[in-house]
N, C-alpha and C positions, 0 to 999 in steps of 0.2 A: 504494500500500500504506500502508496505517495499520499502528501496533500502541502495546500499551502495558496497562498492567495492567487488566483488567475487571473483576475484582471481590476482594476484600476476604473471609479467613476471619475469624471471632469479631470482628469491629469493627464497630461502630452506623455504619450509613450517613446521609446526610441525609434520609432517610424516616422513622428509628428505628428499624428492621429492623437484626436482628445474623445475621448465618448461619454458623452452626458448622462447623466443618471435617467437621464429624462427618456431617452432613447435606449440604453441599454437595460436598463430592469426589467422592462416590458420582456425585451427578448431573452433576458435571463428565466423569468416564471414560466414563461413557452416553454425554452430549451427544457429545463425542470422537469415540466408535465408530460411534455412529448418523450422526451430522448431517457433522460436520469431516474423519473419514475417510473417508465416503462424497462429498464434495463437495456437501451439500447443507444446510450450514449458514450461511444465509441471515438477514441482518437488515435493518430497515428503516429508515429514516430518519426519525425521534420515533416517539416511541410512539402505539400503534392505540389504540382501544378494547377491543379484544380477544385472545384469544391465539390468534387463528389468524396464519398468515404471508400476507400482501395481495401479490401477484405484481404489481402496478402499484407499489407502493412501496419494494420491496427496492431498496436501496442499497450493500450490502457482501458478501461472503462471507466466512465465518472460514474461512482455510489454514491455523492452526496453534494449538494451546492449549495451556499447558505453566502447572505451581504452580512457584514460586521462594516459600520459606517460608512466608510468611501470604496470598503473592500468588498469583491466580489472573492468568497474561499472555497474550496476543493476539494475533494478525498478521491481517489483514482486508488484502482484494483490494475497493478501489472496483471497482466495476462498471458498464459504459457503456449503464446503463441512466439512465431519466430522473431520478429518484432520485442512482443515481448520478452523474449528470454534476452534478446541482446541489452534492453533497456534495463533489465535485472542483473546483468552480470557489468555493468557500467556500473549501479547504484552499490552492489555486492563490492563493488574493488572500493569505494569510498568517492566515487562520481555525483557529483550533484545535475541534478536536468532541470529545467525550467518545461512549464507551459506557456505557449503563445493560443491567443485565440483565431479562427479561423472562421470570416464571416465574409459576406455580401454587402455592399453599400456605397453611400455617395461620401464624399467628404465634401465640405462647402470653403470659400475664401478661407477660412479661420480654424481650420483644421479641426471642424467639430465633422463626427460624422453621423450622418442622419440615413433613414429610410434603410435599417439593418436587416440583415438575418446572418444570425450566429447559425453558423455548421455544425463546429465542435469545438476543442481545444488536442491542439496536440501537440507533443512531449517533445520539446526541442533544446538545441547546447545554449541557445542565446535568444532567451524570449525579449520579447519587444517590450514587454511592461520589465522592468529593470528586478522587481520584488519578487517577480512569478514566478520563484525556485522552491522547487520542491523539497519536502523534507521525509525525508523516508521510516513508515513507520510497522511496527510488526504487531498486530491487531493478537491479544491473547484469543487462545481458542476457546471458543462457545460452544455451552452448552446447553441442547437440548430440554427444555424445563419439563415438556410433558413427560418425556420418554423418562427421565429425570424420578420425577413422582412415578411412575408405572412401575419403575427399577423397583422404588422405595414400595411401594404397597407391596411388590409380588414377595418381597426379603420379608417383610412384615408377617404375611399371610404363610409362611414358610416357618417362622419364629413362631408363629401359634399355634401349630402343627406338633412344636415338641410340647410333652406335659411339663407344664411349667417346675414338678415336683420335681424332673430331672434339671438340674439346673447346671452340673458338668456337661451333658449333652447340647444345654442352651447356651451354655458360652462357649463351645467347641464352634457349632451351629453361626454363632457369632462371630466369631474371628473368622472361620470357613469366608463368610459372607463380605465383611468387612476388609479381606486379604484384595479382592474381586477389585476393588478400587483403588488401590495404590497401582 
């Protein structure tokens, strides 16, 4: 997992582009709803030629998009694809990568840019917004909460099975049970 801020409201980027809150949030909740909540919000590793999304290149998926004041932030799942694995054995050696965002639009006199559509963001050495560097993180592993309880009842219902008046048996029965989870 990567994450870390992707893009930048009203601040000139190293391109010269400024994007307005005004214009880009709208397309941030889209992107969100469309792409991030559906699981299909897919980026590649540099940028293409163009803005279709290349299924040979994809490198990351974004899990999660959230603004914290002027910041637009990120969380991305590497992915064990081939893309992916080079962009995991870059961050693995102690590589930092940047995201750049990948969009559609006008820019006007004053380097605002209006009339958008955000693509995606994808995983690049030298993002355009200067902050956009990712910080690499290792997500502990999750557990299962039902399967979790079902474990706990059947151990249970197993425990009452022995006569309670044996009670070398029931704490044999116990550590048996208990060994299970280490």
């Amino acid at each position: 997992m990567i994450r870390g801020i992707f893009q930048l409201f009203d601040t000139e980027n190293q391109n010269g582009r400024i994007y307005p809150r005004d214009v880009l949030l709208p397309e941030i909740m889209r992107y969100k709803k469309e792409y991030v909540d559906t699981g299909r919000a897919f980026g590649e590793l540099d940028h293409p030629d163009g803005p279709e999304i290349n299924g040979d290149r994809i490198c990351h998926r974004i899990v999660d998009l959230w603004v914290e004041g002027n910041a637009v932030w990120g969380k991305s799942l590497v992915l064990n694809t081939t893309k992916g694995k080079e962009v995991q054995a870059m961050l693995d050696d102690g590589g930092v990568m940047g995201v750049s965002s990948r969009a559609l639009g006008e820019v006007d006199a004053n380097s605002q840019v209006y009339d958008m559509r955000l693509i995606c963001w994808d995983v690049v050495h030298e993002p355009s917004v200067a902050v956009a560097l990712m910080e690499k993180i290792n997500e502990k592993k999750t557990y299962d909460l039902k399967k979790f309880l079902e474990t706990e009842k059947k151990q249970y219902e197993q425990l009452k099975k022995i006569n309670s008046a044996d009670e070398g048996k029931m704490l044999v029965e116990l550590k048996r049970l208990l060994s299970k989870r280490i």
